[in-house]
C-alpha positions in Angstrom: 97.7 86.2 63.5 94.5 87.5 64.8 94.6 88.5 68.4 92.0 87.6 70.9 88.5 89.5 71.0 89.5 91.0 74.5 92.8 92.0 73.7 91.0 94.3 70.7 88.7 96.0 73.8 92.0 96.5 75.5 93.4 100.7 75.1 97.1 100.8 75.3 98.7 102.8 78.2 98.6 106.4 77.1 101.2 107.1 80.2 103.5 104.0 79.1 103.2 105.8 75.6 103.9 109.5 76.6 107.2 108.3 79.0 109.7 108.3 75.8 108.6 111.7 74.5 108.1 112.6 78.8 111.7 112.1 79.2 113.6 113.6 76.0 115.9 116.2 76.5 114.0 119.5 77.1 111.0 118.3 78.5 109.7 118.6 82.2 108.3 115.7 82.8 104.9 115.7 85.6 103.5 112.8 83.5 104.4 109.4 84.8 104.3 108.0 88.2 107.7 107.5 89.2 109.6 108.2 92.0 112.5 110.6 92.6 116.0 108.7 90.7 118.1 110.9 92.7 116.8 109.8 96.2 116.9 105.9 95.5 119.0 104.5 98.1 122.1 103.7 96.1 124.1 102.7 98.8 121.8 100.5 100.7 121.6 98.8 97.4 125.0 98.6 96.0 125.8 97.2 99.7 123.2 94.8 99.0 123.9 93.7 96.0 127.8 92.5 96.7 126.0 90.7 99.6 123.8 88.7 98.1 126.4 88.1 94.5 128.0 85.4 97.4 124.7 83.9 98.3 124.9 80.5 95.7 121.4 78.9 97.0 119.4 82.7 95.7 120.6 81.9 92.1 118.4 78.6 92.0 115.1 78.0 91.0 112.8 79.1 93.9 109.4 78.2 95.0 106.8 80.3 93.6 105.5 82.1 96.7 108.8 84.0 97.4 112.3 84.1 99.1 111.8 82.9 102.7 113.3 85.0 104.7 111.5 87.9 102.6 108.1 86.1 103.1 108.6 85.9 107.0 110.0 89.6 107.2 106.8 90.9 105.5 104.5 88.3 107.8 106.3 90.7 110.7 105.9 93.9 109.0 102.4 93.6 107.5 101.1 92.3 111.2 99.0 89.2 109.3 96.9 87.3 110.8 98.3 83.4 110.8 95.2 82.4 109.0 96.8 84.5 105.9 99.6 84.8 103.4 101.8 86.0 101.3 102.7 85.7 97.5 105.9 87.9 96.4 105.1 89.1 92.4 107.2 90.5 89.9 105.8 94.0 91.2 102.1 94.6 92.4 100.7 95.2 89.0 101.3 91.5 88.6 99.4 90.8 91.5 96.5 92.3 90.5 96.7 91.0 87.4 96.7 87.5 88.9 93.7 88.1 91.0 91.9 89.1 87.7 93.0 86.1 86.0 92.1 83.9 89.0 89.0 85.0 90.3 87.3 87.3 87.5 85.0 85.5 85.2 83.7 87.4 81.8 80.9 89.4 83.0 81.9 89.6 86.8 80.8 92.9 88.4 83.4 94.9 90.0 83.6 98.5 91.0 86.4 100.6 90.9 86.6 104.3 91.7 86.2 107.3 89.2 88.5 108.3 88.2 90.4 105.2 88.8 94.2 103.7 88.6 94.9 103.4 84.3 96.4 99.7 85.3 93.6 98.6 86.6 91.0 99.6 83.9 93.4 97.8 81.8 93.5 94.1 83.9 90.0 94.3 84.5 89.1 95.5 80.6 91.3 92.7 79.3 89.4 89.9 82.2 86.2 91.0 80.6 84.4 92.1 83.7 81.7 94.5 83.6 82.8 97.5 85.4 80.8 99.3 87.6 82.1 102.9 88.8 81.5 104.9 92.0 82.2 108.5 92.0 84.8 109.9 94.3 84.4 112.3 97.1 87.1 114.5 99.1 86.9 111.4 102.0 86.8 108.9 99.9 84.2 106.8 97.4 80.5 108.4 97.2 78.9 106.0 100.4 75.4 105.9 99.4 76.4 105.1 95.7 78.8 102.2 96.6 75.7 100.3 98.8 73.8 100.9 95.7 75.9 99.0 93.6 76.5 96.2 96.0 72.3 96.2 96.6 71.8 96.7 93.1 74.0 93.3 91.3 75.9 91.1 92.3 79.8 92.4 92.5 82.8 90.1 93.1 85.1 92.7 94.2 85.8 96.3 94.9 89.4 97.6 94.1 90.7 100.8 95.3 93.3 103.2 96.2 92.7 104.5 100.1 95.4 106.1 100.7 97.3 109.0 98.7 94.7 107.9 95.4 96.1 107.9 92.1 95.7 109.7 90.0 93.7 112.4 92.8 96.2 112.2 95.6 93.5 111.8 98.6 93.3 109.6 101.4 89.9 108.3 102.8 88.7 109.1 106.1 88.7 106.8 108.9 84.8 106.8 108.9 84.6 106.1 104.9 87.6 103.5 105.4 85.2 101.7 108.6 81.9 102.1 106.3 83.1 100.7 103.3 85.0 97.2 105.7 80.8 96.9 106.5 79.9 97.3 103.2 82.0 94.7 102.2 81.2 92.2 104.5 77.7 92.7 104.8 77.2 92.0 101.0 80.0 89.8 100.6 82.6 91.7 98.6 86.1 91.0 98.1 88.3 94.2 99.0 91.2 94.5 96.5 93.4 97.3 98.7 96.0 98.8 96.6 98.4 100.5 99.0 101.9 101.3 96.9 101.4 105.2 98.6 101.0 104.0 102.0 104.6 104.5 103.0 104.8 108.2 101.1 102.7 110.2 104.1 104.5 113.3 105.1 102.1 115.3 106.7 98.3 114.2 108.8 97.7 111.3 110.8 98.3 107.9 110.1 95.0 105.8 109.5 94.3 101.8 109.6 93.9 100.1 106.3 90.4 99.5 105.4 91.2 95.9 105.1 91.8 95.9 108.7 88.3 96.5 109.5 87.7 93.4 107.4 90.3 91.1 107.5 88.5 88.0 105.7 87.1 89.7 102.8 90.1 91.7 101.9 93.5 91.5 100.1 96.0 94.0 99.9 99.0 94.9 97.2 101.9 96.5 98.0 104.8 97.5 96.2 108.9 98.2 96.8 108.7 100.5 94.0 108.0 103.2 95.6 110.5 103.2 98.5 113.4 101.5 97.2 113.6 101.1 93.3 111.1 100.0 90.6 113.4 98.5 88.8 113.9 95.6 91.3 109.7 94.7 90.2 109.2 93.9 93.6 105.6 93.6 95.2 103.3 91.4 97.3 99.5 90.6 97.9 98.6 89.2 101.1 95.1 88.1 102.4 92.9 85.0 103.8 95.7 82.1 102.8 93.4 79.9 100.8 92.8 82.9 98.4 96.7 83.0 98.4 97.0 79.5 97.2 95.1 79.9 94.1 97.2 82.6 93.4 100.4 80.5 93.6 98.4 78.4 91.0 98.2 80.9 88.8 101.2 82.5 89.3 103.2 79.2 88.4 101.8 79.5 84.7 103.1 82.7 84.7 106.9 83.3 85.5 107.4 80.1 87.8 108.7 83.0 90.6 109.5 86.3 90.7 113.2 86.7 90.7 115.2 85.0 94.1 118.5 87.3 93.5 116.3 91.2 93.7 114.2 89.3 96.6 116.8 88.3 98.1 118.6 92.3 97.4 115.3 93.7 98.4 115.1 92.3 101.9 118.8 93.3 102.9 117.8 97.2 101.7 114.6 96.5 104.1 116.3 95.7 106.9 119.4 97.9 106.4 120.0 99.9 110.0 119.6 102.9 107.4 116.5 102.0 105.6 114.1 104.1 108.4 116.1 107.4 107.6 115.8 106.4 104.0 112.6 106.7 103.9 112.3 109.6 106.1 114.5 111.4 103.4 112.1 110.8 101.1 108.5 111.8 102.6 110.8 115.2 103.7 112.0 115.4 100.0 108.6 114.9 98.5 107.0 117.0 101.6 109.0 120.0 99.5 108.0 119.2 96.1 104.7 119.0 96.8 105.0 122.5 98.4 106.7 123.8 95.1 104.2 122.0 92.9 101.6 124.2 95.2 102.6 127.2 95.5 103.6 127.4 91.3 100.1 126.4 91.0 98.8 129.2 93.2 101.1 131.8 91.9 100.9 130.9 87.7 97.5 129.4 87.2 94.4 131.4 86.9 91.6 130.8 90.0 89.5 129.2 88.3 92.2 126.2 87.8 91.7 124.4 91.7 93.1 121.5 93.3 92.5 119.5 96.6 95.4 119.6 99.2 97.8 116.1 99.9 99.3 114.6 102.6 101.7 112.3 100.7 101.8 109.8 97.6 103.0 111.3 94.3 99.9 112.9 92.7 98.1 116.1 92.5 94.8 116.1 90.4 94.1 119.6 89.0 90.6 120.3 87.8 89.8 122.6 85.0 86.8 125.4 84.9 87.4 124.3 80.9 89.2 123.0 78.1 89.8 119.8 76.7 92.6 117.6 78.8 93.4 115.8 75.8 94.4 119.1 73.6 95.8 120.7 77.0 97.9 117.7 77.3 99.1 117.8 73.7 99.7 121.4 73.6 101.7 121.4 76.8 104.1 118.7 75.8 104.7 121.0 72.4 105.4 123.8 75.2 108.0 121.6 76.9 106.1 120.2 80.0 104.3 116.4 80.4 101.2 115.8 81.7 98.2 113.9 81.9 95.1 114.4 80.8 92.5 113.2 83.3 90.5 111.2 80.6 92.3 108.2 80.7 91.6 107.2 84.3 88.2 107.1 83.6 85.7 104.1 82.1 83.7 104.8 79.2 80.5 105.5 80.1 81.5 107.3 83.3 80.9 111.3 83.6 84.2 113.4 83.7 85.4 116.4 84.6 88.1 118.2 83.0 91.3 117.7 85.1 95.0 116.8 84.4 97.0 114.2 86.5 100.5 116.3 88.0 103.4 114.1 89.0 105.6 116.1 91.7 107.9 113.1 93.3 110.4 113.0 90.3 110.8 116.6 89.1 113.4 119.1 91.2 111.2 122.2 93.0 112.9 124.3 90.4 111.9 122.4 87.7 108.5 122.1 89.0 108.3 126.0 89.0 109.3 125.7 85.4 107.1 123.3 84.4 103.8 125.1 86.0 105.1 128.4 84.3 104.9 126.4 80.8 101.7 124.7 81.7 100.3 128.8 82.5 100.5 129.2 78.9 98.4 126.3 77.4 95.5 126.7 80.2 
């Protein structure tokens, strides 16, 4: 059968393609985005688990939006607003998925940052929107060039990654997060805030979401993933609750709900007395891998190879003085190490520069070391 025309525009995950040969035996792997295995809080969830096995009512059909008492802990957490909501999806990439399928029309303009998260090329390829980039700077998106585009045509939405970026690692600063609130509202543009870092900060101050600044023209995603287990496919979107609703709409054509049991898990890990010192044991874990990564970097890679310091998140984006981040990519995997080239996080038509995406939340410090010495080789 003949699939769709948008499906043929759509290019496959290169990372969901590189994780099998990522994760063989003998490779490092600094290629996909995933959290440190060994720090998951087994306990917390094993406890959880026998919990909730008793729990008959969790094992039913549930309404779409979410578990209950899931739904009112993240109304308390997330500080909302009553005039908002919350939808629980089957992760956050499902969420922004359903915001694509529900408010993207073929030829919508949107803007995304360059480079940008893969996933989100991908849902907003496969909507047919017409993407419209906006160059990154060390504080955030390129100011002038994001009112130009909102002056220029008429975008729906702008979807970004504030805080601890992927795949470049940086945070905005609290004058580009307040800028771009204004931007939004003065030319009526829908804020999709994708915060799934948020919780990862181990060094710097803490800053306000952007959607903060602009409450009623924003939604945000979070995501579990990243501080308890992705394999729970746990996430939310919350925002203005009529926007919400329409979500639900779509949602229910979808999976009916996302699943009531690993909700229901999810919220007893959350509000474990031990959760807080959980997640402390993380940031401190990744606070020293992130080091490693650095200091391997500074030690094995030529000077012309440069990167921009993190406070948190999961990412490091080295920029090349040359080469090809495609062969360098290919050549390094034969060498023993996984990266990724910095190609795929961009658009078409957008101007790159040479740069690989580095992943140091999963790997050991020692195996980072390793890995950088192997990468020395290739670049």
């Amino acid at each position: 059968m003949q699939t769709a025309k948008h499906v043929q525009q759509l290019r496959s995950s290169y990372i969901r393609e590189i994780l099998r040969a990522a994760t063989a035996d003998g490779v490092i792997s600094l290629a996909g985005g995933l959290p440190a295995a060994d720090l998951f809080p087994h306990a917390l969830l094993q406890e959880a688990m026998i919990k909730v096995a008793s729990n008959k009512q969790v094992f039913q059909y549930g309404e779409t939006r979410g578990y209950a008492p899931l739904l009112e802990h993240l109304r308390v957490t997330c500080d909302l607003k009553e005039s908002h909501g919350t939808l629980v999806t089957t992760g956050s990439q499902q969420g922004l998925d359903l915001i694509a399928r529900t408010y993207i029309n073929p030829g919508d303009h949107i803007v995304l940052e360059a480079p940008s998260y893969l996933g989100a090329l991908q849902v907003f390829t496969l909507a047919q929107a017409n993407i419209n980039t906006v160059v990154q700077t060390p504080n955030g998106p390129d100011l002038m060039a994001l009112e130009q585009l909102f002056t220029s045509r008429p975008v729906k939405l702008f979807y970004a990654v504030p805080d601890f970026h992927n795949p470049t690692g940086i945070s905005w600063s609290l004058q580009t997060r307040k800028k771009v609130a204004n931007l939004c509202q003065a030319f009526n543009v829908t804020l999709i805030e994708d915060a799934p870092y948020r919780d990862l900060r181990f060094s710097g101050e803490d800053l306000p979401l952007v959607s903060s600044f602009c409450p009623e023209n924003a939604m945000v995603l979070r995501s579990s993933s990243k501080i308890s287990a992705p394999g729970l496919r746990l996430g939310s979107v919350t925002g203005p609750e009529e926007w919400i609703t329409h979500l639900i709409r779509v949602k229910q054509t979808s999976d009916l709900h996302s699943s009531l049991p690993m909700q229901a898990v999810l919220l007893e890990v959350f509000t474990h007395p031990e959760f807080e010192a959980h997640l402390r044991n993380v940031r401190s874990h990744y606070r020293q891998r992130y080091q490693a990564l650095a200091q391997a970097i500074n030690q094995h890679l030529p000077p012309e190879v440069s990167y921009a310091e993190v406070e948190g998140g999961m990412f490091l984006w080295l920029r090349l003085a040359q080469g090809d981040p495609m062969e360098i990519a290919k050549n390094a995997l034969e060498k023993g190490v996984a990266v990724v080239p910095g190609d795929v996080f961009y658009s078409a038509d957008d101007i790159q520069s040479p740069a690989i995406r580095l992943n140091f939340s999963y790997c050991k410090p020692e195996d980072l070391n390793a890995a950088i010495q192997l990468l020395a080789r290739v670049v």
